[in-house]
N, C-alpha and C positions, 0 to 999 in steps of 0.2 A: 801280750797282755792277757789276764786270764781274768775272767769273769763268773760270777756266782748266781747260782740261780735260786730263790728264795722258795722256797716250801711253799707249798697252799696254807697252811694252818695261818704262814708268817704275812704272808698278803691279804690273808682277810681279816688279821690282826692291825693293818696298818692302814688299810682300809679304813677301818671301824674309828683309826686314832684320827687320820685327815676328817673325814667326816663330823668328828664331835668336838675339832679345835674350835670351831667360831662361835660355837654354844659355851664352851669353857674360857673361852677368851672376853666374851660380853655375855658375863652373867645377867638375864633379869631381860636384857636389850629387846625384847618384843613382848616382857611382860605385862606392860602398858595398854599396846593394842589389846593383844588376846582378853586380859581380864573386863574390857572394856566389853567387846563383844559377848563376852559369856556375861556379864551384868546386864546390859542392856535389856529390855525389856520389849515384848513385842508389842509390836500396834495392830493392833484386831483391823479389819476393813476389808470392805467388802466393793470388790469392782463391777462396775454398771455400765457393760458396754452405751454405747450410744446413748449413753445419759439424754445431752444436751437434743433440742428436737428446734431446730431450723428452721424460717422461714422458706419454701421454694425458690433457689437464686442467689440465696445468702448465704454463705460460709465463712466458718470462721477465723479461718489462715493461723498468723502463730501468736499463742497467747503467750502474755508475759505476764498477766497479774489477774487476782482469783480473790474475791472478798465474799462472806456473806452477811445480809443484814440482821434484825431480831426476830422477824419472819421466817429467815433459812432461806430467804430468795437470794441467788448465785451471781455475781455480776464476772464480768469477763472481759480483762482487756487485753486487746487483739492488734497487733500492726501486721500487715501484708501489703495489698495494691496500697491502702490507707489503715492509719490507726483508728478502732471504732471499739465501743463501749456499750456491753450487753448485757442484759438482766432477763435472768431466769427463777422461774417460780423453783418449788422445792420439789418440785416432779419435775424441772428440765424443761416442763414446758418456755417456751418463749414467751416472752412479754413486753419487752421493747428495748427498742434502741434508745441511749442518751445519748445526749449532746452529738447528733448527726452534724458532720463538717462544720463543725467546730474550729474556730481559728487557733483554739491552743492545742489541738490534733495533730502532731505530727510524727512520733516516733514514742509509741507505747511503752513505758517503764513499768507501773505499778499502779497498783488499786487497793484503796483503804474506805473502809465505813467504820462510821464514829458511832458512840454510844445514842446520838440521837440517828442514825439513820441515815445521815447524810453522807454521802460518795464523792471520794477522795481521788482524784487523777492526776497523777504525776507522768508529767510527760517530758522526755530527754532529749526531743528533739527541738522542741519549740522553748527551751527553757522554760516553761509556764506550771504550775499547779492550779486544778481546778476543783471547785467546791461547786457539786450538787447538791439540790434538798433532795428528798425523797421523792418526789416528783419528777427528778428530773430538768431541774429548771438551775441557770448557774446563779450562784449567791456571792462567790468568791471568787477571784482571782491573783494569784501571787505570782512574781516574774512578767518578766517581757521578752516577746520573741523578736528577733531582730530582723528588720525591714530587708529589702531587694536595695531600697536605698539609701541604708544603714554605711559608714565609711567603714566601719568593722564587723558590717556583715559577711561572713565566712566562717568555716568548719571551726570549732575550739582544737587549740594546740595543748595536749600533755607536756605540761615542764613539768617535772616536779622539782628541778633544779632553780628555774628561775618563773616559777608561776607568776601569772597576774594578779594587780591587785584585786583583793573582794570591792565589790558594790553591793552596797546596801538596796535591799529591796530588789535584785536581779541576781539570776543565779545560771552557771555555767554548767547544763546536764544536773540536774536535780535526780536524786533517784527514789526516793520513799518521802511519808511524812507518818508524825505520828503527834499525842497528844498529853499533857501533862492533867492532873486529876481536876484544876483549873480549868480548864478547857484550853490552858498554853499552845499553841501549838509550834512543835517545830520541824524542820524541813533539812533534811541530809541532803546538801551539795557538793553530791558526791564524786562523779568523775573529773572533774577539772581543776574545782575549788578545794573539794576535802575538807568542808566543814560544815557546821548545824548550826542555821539558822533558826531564832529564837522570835516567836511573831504571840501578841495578845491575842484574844480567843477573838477580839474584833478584829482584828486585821493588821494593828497598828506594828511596825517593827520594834525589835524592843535592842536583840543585838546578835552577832555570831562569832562563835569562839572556835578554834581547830583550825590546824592548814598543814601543811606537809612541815613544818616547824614541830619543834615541842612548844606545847602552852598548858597552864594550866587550867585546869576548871574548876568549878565550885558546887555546891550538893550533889546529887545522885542523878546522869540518866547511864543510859547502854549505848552502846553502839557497834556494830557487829561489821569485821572489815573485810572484803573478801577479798583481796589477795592476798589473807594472813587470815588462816583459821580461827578467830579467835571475837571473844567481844568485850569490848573496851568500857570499863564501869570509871565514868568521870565523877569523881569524887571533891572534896575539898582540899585531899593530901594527893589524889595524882596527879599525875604528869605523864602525858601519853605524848606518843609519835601517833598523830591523825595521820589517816591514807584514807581509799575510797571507802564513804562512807553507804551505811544499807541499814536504815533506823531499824531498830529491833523493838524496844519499848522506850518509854521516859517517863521520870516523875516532876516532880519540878526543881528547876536549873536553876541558874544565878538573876539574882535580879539585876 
């Protein structure tokens, strides 16, 4: 058997042809990214080592949620040994602790301040949401945490194939809340349930729509899903596939 040996000119000609089939074969195919990245816009900012300044003895273990009020003072919520809830002036200095061991403290999700000032704690451990004033004093509380002597007290199970039913007025791993121009508020019950609950600026429940089903909704909020890049605008003509939810904004929903 006889064999041929290819020139230099020929191999780095053919070289050059494997190398540029996958660009000629999906034309465009990372056009997407790249153009994304070259539009993108930079965000100016300035890092401040050691911002936050401590009591001696206190530390702040792992934050999961960061709001600021109309003053600029920084709130900080923290789950480590315990979940705790901090506020800092706009130098960092410290200024106190809310809601210290707190019955609806148990597994820090998220922190929200509302246009008046009031501080928003969503916690995924204890099913609960809570409402502070500016003070620091609780006003609100949505969800219930489930008892030692509860019969179905125990961890929540992810089905998404044969999920539980919702309860009104109780929520399975809550993870955000946010606020309709009303002062609507509603609450993403988002890892278990998969859907937003819909509550008057008093308190009152009013309804909640989304589950791992499709359903539809009616007027305009967002909703941002994170195991799918994406955010989800419920409208009067959509129809979405709900997954875990993560409120992004809202205006006002269905009556």
């Amino acid at each position: 058997m006889r064999t041929r040996t290819l020139s230099p000119p020929i191999l780095l000609a053919a070289a050059f042809l494997l190398a540029a089939m996958p660009a000629f074969a999906q034309p465009g195919a990372n056009a997407g990214p790249a153009k994304a990245r070259a539009t993108t816009p930079e965000i100016p900012f300035e890092s401040v080592p050691n911002f936050f300044k401590l009591p001696a003895g206190l530390y702040m273990g792992e934050g999961t949620g960061v709001a600021t009020n109309s003053k600029g003072h920084v709130f900080v919520y923290v789950r480590s040994g315990e979940t705790r809830l901090f506020e800092f002036d706009q130098t960092g200095a410290f200024v106190k602790e809310i809601g210290a061991g707190s019955y609806g403290f148990s597994f820090a999700h998220a922190v929200r301040v509302d246009k008046d000032d009031n501080i928003w704690a969503t916690d995924k451990g204890s099913d609960m949401i809570i409402k502070f004033n500016p003070q620091g004093r609780v006003t609100m509380v949505f969800g219930r945490k489930s008892e030692a002597s509860d019969v179905e007290a125990k961890p929540h199970e992810r089905n998404p194939e044969k999920p539980l039913p919702h309860q009104d007025g109780r929520f399975r791993q809550p993870t955000d809340v946010a606020w309709g121009p009303d002062g609507t508020i509603y609450i993403s019950d988002g890892y278990v349930n998969s859907r937003v609950a819909k509550i008057s600026k008093d308190g009152d429940w009013i309804k909640s729509w989304a589950s791992v089903a499709r359903v539809r909704a009616s007027s305009t909020s967002f909703t941002a899903s994170r195991p799918t890049p994406r955010v989800m605008s419920m409208s009067a003509t959509a129809i979405i596939a709900a997954s875990r939810f993560s409120m992004a904004t809202a205006t006002s929903c269905a009556r």
